[in-house]
VEXDOGU-955969 format. One line per 4 residues: their letters; for each residue x negated, y negated, z of C-alpha. Coordinates in Angstrom, 3 decimals. Last residue first. Layout:
! residues N
a) X:Y:Z; ...
! end
This chain:
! residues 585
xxxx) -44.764:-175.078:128.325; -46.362:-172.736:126.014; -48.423:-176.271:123.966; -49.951:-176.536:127.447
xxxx) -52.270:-173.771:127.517; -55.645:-174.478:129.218; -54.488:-176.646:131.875; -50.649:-176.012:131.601
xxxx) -51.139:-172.135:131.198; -53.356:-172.139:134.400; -51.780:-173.897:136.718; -48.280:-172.432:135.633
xxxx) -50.114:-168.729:136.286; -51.481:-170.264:140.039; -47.839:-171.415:140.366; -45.802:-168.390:139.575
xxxx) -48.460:-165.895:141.640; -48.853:-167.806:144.774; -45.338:-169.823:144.127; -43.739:-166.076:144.195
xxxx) -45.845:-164.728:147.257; -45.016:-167.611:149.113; -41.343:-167.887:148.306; -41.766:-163.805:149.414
xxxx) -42.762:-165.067:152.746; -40.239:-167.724:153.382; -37.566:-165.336:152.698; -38.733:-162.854:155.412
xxxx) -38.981:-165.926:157.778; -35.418:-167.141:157.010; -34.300:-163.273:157.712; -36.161:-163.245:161.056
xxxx) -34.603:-166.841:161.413; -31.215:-165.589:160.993; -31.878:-162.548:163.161; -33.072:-164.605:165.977
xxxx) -29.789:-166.851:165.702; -27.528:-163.638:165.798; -29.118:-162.703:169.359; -31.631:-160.200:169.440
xxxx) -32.781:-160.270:173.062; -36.408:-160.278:173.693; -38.498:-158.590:176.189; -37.646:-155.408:175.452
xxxx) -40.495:-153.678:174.366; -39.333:-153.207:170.805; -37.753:-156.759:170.753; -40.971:-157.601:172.080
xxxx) -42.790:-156.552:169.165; -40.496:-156.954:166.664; -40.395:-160.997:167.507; -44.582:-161.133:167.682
xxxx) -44.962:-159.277:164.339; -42.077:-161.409:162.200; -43.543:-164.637:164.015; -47.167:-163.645:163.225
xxxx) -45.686:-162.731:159.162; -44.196:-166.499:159.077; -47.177:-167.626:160.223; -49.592:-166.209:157.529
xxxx) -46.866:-166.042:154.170; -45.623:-169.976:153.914; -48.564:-172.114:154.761; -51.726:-170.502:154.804
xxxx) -50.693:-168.134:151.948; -49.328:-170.398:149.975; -52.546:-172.605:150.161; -54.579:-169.854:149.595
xxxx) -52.768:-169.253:145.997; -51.232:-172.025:144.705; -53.347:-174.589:146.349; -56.631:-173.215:145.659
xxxx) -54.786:-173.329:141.714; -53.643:-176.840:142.200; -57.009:-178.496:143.165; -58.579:-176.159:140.378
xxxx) -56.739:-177.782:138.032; -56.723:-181.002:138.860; -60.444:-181.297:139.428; -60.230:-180.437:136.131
xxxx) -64.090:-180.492:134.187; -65.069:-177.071:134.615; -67.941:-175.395:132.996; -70.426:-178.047:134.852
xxxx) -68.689:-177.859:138.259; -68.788:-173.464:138.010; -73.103:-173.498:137.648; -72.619:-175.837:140.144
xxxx) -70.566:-174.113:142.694; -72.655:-171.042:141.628; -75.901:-172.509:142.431; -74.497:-174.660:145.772
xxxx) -73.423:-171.316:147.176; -76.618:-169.489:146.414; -79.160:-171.898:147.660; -77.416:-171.909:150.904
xxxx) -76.960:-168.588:151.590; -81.059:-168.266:150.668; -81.443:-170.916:152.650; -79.414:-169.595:155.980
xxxx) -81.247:-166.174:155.360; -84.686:-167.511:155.525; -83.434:-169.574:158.608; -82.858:-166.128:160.252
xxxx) -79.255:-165.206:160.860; -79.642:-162.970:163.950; -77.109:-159.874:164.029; -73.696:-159.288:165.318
xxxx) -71.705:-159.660:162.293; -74.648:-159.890:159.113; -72.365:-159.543:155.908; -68.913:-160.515:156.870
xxxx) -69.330:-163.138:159.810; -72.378:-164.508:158.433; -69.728:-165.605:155.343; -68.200:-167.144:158.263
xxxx) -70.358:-169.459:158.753; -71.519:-170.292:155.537; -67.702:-171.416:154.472; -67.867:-174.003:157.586
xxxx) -71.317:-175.170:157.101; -70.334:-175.664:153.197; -67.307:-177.187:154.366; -69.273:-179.497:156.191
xxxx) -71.687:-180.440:153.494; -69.644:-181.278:151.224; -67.225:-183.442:153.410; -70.725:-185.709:153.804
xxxx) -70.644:-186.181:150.019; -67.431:-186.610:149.679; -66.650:-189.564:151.695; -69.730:-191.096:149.791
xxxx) -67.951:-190.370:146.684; -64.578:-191.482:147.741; -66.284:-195.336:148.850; -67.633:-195.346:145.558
xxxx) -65.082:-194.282:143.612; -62.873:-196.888:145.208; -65.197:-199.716:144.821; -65.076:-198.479:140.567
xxxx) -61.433:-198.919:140.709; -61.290:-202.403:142.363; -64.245:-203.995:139.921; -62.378:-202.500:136.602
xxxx) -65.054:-201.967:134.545; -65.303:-198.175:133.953; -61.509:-198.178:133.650; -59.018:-196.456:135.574
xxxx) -57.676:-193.051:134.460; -60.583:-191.290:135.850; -59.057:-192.619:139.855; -56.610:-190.001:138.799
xxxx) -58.318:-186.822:139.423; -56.497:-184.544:137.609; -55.421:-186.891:134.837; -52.642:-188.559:134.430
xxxx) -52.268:-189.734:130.705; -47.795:-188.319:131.247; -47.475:-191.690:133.293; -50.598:-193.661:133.495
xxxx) -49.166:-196.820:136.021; -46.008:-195.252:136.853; -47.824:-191.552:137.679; -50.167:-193.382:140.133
xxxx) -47.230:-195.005:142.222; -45.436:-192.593:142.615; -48.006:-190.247:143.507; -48.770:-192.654:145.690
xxxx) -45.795:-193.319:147.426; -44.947:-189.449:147.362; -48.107:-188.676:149.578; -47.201:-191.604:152.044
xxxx) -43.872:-190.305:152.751; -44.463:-186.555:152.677; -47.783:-186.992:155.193; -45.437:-189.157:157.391
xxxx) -42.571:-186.791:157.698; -45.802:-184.130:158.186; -46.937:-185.700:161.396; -43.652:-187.616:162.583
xxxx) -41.627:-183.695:162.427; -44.554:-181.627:163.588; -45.221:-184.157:166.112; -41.656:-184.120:167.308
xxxx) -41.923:-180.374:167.162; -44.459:-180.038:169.533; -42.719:-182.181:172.191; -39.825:-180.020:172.230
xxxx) -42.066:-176.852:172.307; -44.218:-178.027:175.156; -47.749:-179.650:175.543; -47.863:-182.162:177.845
xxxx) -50.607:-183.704:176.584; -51.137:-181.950:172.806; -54.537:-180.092:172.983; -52.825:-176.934:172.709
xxxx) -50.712:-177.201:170.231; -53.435:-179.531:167.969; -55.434:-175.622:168.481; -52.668:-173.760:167.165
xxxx) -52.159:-175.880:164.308; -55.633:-176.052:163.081; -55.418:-173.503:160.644; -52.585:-175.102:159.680
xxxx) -53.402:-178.158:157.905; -52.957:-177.225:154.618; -49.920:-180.436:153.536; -51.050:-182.166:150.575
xxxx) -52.672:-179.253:149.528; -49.562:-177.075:148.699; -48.749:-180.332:146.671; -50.799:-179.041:144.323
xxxx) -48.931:-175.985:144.106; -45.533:-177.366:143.802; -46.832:-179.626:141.232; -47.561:-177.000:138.629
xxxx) -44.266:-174.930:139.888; -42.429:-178.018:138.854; -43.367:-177.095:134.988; -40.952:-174.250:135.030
xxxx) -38.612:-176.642:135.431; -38.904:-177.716:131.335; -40.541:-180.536:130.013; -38.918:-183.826:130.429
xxxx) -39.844:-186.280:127.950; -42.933:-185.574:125.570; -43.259:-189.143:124.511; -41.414:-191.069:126.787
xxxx) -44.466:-192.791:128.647; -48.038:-192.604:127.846; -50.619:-195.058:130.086; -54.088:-195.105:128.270
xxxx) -56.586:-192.191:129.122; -56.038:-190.411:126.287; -56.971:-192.840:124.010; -59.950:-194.206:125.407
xxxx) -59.895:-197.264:127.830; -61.282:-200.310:127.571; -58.567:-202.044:125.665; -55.739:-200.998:128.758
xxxx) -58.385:-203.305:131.348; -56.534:-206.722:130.746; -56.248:-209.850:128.369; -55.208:-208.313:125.543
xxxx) -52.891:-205.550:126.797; -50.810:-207.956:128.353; -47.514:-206.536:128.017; -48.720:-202.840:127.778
xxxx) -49.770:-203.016:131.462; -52.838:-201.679:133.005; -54.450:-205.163:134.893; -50.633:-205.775:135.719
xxxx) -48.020:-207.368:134.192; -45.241:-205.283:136.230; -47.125:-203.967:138.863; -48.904:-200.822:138.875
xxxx) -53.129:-202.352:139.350; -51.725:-204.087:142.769; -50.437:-200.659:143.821; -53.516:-198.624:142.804
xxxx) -55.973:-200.860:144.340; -54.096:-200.654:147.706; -54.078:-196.815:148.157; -57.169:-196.730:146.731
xxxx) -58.171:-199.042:149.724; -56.247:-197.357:152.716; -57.862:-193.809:151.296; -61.438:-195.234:151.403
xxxx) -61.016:-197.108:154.502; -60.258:-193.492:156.259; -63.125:-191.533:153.997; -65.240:-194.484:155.128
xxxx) -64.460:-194.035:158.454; -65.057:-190.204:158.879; -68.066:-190.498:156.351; -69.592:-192.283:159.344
xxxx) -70.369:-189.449:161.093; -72.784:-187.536:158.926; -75.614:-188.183:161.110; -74.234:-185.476:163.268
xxxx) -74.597:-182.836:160.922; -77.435:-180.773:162.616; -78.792:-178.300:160.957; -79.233:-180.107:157.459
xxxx) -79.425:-177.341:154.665; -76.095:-178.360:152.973; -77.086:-182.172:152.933; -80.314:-181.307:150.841
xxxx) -78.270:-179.135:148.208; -75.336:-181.746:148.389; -77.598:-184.596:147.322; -80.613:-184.413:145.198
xxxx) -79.827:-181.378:143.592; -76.107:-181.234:143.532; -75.945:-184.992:142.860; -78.367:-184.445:139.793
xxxx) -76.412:-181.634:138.200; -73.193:-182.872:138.433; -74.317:-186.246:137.291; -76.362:-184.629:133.696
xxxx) -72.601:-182.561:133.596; -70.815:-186.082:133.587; -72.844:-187.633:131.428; -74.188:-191.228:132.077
xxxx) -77.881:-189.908:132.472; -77.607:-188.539:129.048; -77.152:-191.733:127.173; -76.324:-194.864:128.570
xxxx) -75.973:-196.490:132.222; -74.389:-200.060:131.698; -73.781:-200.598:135.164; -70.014:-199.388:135.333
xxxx) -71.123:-196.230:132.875; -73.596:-194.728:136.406; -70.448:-195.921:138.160; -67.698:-193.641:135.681
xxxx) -70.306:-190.997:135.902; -71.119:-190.543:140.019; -67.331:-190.419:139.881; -67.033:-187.354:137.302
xxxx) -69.750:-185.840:139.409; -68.542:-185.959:142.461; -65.148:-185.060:141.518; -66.065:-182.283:139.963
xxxx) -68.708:-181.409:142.514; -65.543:-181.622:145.403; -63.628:-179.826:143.203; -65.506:-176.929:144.032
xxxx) -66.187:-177.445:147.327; -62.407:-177.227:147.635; -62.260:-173.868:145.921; -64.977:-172.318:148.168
xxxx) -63.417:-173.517:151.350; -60.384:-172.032:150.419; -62.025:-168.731:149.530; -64.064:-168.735:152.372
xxxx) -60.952:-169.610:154.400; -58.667:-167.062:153.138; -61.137:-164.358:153.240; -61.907:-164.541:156.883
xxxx) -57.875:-164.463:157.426; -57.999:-161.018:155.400; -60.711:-160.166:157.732; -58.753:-160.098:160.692
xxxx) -57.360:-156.354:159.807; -59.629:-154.692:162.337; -58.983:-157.441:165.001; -54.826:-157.110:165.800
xxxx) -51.920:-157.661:164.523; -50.209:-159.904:167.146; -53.428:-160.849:169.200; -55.683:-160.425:166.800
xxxx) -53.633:-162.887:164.413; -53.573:-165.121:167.100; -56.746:-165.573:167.357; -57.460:-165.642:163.733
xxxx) -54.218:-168.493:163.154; -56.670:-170.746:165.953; -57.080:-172.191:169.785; -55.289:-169.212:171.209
xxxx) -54.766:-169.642:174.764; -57.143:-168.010:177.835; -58.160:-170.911:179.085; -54.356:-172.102:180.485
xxxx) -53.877:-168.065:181.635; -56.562:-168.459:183.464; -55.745:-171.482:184.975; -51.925:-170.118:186.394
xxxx) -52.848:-167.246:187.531; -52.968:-164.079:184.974; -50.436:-162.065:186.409; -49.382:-159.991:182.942
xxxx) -46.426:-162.560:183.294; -48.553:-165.690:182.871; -50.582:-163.901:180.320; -47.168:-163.216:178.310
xxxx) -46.412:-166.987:179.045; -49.263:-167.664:177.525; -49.305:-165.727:174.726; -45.921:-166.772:173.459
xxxx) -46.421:-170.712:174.080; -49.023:-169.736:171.298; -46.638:-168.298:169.094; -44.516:-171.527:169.579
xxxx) -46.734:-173.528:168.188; -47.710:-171.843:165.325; -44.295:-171.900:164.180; -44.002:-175.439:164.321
xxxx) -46.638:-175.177:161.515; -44.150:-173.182:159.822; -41.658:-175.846:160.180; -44.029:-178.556:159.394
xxxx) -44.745:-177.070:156.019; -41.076:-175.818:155.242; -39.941:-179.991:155.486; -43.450:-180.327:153.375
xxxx) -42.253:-178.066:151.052; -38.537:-179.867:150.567; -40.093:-183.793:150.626; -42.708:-182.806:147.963
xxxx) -40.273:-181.018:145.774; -37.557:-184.190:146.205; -40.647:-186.474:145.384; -41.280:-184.457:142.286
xxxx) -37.757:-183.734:141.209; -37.479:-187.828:141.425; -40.517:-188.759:139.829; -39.496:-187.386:137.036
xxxx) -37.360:-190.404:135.957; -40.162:-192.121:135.129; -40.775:-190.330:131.781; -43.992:-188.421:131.196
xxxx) -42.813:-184.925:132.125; -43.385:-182.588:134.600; -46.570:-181.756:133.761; -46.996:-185.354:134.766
xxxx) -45.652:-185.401:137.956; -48.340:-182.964:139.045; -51.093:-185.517:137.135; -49.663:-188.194:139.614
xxxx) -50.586:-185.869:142.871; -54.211:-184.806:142.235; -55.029:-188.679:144.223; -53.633:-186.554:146.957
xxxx) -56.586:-184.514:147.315; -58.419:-186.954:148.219; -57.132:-187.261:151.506; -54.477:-187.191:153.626
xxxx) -53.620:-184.086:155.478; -56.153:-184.214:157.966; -55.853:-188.119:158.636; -51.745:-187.545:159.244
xxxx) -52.379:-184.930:161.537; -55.114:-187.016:163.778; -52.661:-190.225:164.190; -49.961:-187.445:164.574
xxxx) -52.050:-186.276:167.703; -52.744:-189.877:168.637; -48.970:-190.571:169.017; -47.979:-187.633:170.297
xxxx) -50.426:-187.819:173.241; -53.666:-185.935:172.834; -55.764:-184.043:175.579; -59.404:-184.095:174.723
xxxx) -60.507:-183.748:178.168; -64.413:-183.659:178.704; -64.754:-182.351:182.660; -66.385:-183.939:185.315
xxxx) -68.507:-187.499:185.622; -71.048:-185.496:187.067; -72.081:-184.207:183.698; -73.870:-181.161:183.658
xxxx) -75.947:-179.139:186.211; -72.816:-177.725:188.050; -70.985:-176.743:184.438; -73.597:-175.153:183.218
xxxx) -73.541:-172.494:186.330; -70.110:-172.609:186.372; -70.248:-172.093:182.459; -73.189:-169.344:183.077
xxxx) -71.165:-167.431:185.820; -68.494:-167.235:183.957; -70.620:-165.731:180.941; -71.912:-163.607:182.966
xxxx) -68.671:-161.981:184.745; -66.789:-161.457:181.332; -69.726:-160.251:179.652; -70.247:-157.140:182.397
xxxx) -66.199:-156.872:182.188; -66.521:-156.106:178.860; -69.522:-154.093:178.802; -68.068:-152.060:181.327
xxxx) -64.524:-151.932:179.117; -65.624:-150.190:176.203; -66.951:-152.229:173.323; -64.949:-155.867:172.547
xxxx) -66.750:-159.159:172.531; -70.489:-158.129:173.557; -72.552:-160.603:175.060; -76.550:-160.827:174.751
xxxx) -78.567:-162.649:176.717; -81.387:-164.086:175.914; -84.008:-165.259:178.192; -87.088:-167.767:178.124
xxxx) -85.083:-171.204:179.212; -81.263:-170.089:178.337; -80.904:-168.811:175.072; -77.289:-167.792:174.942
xxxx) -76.190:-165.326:172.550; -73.551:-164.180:171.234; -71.369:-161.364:169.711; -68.147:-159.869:168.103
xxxx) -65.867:-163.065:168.272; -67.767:-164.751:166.005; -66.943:-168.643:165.145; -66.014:-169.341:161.692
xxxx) -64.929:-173.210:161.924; -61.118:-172.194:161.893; -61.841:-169.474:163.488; -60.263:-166.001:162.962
xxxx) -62.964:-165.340:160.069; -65.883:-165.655:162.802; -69.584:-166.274:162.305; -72.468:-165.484:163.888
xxxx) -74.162:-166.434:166.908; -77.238:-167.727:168.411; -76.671:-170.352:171.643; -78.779:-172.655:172.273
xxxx) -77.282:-174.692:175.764; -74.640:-176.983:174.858; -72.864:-179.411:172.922; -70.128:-182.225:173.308
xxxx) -68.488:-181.844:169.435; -67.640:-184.109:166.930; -65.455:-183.709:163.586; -65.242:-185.275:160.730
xxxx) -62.674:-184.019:158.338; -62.695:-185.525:154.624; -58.983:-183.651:153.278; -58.826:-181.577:150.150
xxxx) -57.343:-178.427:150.937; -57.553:-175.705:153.753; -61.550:-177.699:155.442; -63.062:-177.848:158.393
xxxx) -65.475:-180.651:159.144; -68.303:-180.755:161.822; -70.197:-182.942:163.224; -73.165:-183.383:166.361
xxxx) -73.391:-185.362:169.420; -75.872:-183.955:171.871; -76.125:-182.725:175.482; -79.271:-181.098:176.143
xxxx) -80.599:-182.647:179.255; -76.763:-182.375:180.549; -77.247:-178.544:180.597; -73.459:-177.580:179.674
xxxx) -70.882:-180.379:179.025; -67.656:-178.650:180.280; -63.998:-177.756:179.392; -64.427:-178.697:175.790
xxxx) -61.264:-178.693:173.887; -60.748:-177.722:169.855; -59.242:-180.231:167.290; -59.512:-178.600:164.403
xxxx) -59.111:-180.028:160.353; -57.902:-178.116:157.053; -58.259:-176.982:154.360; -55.950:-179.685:153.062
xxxx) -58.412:-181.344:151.473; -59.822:-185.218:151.681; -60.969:-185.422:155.617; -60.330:-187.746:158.634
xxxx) -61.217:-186.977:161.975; -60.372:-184.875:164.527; -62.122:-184.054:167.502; -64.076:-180.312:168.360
xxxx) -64.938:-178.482:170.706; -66.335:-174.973:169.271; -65.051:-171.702:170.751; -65.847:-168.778:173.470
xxxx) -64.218:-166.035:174.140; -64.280:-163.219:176.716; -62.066:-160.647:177.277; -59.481:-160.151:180.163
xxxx) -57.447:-156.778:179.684; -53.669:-156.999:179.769; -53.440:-153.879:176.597; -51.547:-157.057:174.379
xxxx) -55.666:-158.532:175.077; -55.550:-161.206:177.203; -58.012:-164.503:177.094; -61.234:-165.093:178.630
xxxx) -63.241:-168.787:179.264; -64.710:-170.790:176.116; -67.945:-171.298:175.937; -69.081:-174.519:173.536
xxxx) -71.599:-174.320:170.605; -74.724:-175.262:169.273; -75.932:-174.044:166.184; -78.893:-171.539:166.007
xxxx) -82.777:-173.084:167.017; -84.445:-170.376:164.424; -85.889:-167.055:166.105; -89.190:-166.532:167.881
x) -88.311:-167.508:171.117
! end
């Protein structure tokens, strides 16, 4: 037709409303890859390839902190759609449309029940339709075993946002000894992270075996799970207050785009100074400026992001070899130390970028609340927690929680080694981004900025796609989003994120203030308040007992919520005062 070719997508089959009514839903596929924020990553299924003639690979990254998430997906007929907030990638729940040869068809998600079951019976009759004309090899399983799950945990967590880590410590204190309140702060949240990403878990176990019981058979109620927090926030709160979970990840998406153009432009500086670069094409607002124009801008409009792939690997080798760089460049004698300061990199570095230790001391606790919301990031990947539940082989609680418990015991443990790591080369000097404490002509340092630009160019422009999407879902649910509108969106986002990258020079800071406040609320305040919905519930219908043990963790829950609320507001103050007001602390 007339309109633009919309993103491809994947049906998904019908789910139970809490009334026992089938509706239809449909979702991306998606695989995990590696990303650099804790926004975080999804690792959707695909039940069939539809229309094997136009089967294509495409990514997609999804983003709760600062983690480089490539995604693929098997995709399918046109379909036209807007965005949803309950998705992790903004999928719409309210419409869509499936171009198939010279007819559209519209399906309503909700409406009175005709329409319902009018949509229902289509769009099962499409997939079985698709799914005869596809592949004959079958279906596309992207069941995980534990190991490969926590493979794909461990790359969502890890990314660039953990070179923020070391400047944490350092509003701590610039003495090495507080690097144990850090590591025993990262160790404590990340024990509540996995917990309340166990959480999700078990709140989708809920809503199947509530299918089960409604007399869904035994398939059904397998399609019918939740594959994100939105879904099953609609499910235990329900659809008319889903927009607060649509807020959360523009907003989170928004913040880490924005350190991504710090970053990118504070790296594209230290290179452009690497090869002798002068003037104001070496300055760090001249390299904002240019990379937005001549690279995110043009990546942000692509419509298909499959050629984006390899970022996924060199995101991974980027990680492994900063991680490497930065342990060789802390030992004793090393290309930073004070002992051989003549014959090493510390002469080539300004003032305030040269290691400091034992000046300050400790500061006071307060200051942990700096580092308790960066580290918020370390661990934001729990949008996507429903959807590794579901994907896991075998997928039961028990299992569940040994990947919660390998996952984010390995996030904690390779987080704290370089944040230790970091902070004893620079010590209090760490700055927000702490490949800027290296120097300009220090070979290993300047491969890593390389490697973490490229990463972040491609994450760019999937978090864009991701923040775009559901920004459809607020303003134009329902509706065709022309291509005029998709440039327009475009043009606007990368403006302001600019206009914002060339005020702002802390990728630090705004690292730790996403983290304070959406990172909170992702982690400690969202599943906490599903389990506290789902447990009333059937303890009012009385499907649930209340033993002593269920009131402990209702209590533990309630607790877990106002810590959330506190670090929100606590932390994202701290963030602020010890960026632009340190002398208070």
């Amino acid at each position: 037709g007339d309109h633009p070719s919309p993103p491809p997508l994947l049906l998904r089959h019908q789910r139970p409303s809490n009334s026992g009514e089938l509706q239809p839903r449909r979702q991306l596929d998606l695989r995990y890859a590696s990303q650099p924020f804790t926004l975080g990553i999804a690792n959707m299924r695909a039940h069939r390839m539809l229309y094997k003639r136009d089967v294509v690979l495409s990514a997609t990254l999804l983003c709760l902190g600062m983690m480089t998430d490539v995604s693929t997906a098997f995709l399918g007929p046109s379909i036209t759609t807007a965005s949803n907030p309950s998705s992790p990638l903004g999928t719409n729940t309210n419409t869509l449309s499936i171009a198939n040869h010279n007819n559209i068809l519209t399906i309503p998600q909700g409406g009175d029940n005709v329409n319902r079951g009018q949509a229902i019976n289509t769009r099962m009759k499409a997939a079985t339709a698709a799914a005869n004309e596809g592949d004959s090899s079958g279906d596309v399983s992207n069941e995980q075993d534990i190991a490969t799950a926590a493979f794909n945990l461990i790359k969502g967590c890890v990314g660039s946002g953990v070179l923020s880590l070391p400047a944490g410590v350092a509003a701590i204190g610039d003495v090495s000894s507080a690097i144990i309140p850090a590591s025993a702060i990262l160790f404590i949240l990340g024990t509540i992270s996995a917990y309340t990403f166990h959480l999700l878990g078990r709140l989708c176990q809920v809503e199947k075996d509530e299918a089960i019981e409604k007399g869904l058979s035994a398939e059904n109620s397998q399609l019918s799970r939740a594959g994100s927090i939105g879904e099953l926030w609609d499910y235990e709160v329900g659809s008319s207050s889903s927009w607060l979970v649509s807020l959360a990840i523009i907003l989170t998406c928004y913040g880490t785009s924005l350190a991504y153009s710090i970053i990118l432009g504070d790296t594209f500086k230290s290179m452009a100074e690497t090869v002798g670069l002068t003037g104001i094409i070496a300055t760090r607002r001249a390299n904002v400026a240019a990379i937005s124009l001549l690279g995110v801008y043009p990546l942000c409009c692509l419509k298909s992001l499959a050629a984006l792939k390899p970022v996924s690997i060199i995101g991974n080798i980027g990680i492994l070899v900063t991680a490497l760089v930065m342990t060789v460049r802390a030992l004793p004698g090393g290309a930073y130390s004070a002992a051989s300061a003549a014959t090493n990199f510390l002469s080539t570095l300004p003032a305030d970028l040269q290691p400091s230790f034992g000046v300050t001391g400790l500061r006071s606790m307060k200051s942990l609340l700096v580092l308790s919301s960066t580290t918020a990031t370390a661990f934001l990947v729990h949008m996507a927690g429903p959807e590794f539940y579901q994907t896991l082989r075998g997928a039961s609680l028990s299992r569940f929680g040994i990947l919660s418990a390998v996952g984010f015991g390995s996030v904690a443990a390779l987080s704290t080694y370089m944040m230790c790591v970091g902070f004893l080369t620079f010590g209090g000097a760490c700055k927000g981004m702490i490949l800027n404490n290296y120097s300009t002509l220090d070979a290993g340092a300047t491969l890593c900025r390389g490697l973490m630009g490229i990463a972040l160019l491609g994450s760019y422009a999937f978090i864009a796609n991701v923040m775009k999407g559901t920004i459809y879902q607020f303003f134009y649910k329902g509706k065709e989003v022309t291509d005029k509108v998709q440039a327009r969106t475009t043009k606007l986002l990368v403006g302001s994120l600019t206009a914002l990258a060339l005020i702002l020079d802390d990728a630090g800071f705004v690292v730790s203030f996403t983290g304070a406040i959406l990172g909170s609320a992702l982690i400690y305040i969202i599943p906490p308040f599903l389990f506290l919905k789902s447990t009333k519930r059937r303890l009012d219908s009385g499907t649930m007992e209340a033993t002593r043990t269920l009131k402990v963790e209702r209590m533990w829950n309630r607790f877990l919520i106002a810590l959330g609320l506190f670090l929100g507001v606590a932390g994202g103050s701290m963030t602020v005062i010890n960026t632009f007001f340190p002398h208070l602390l």
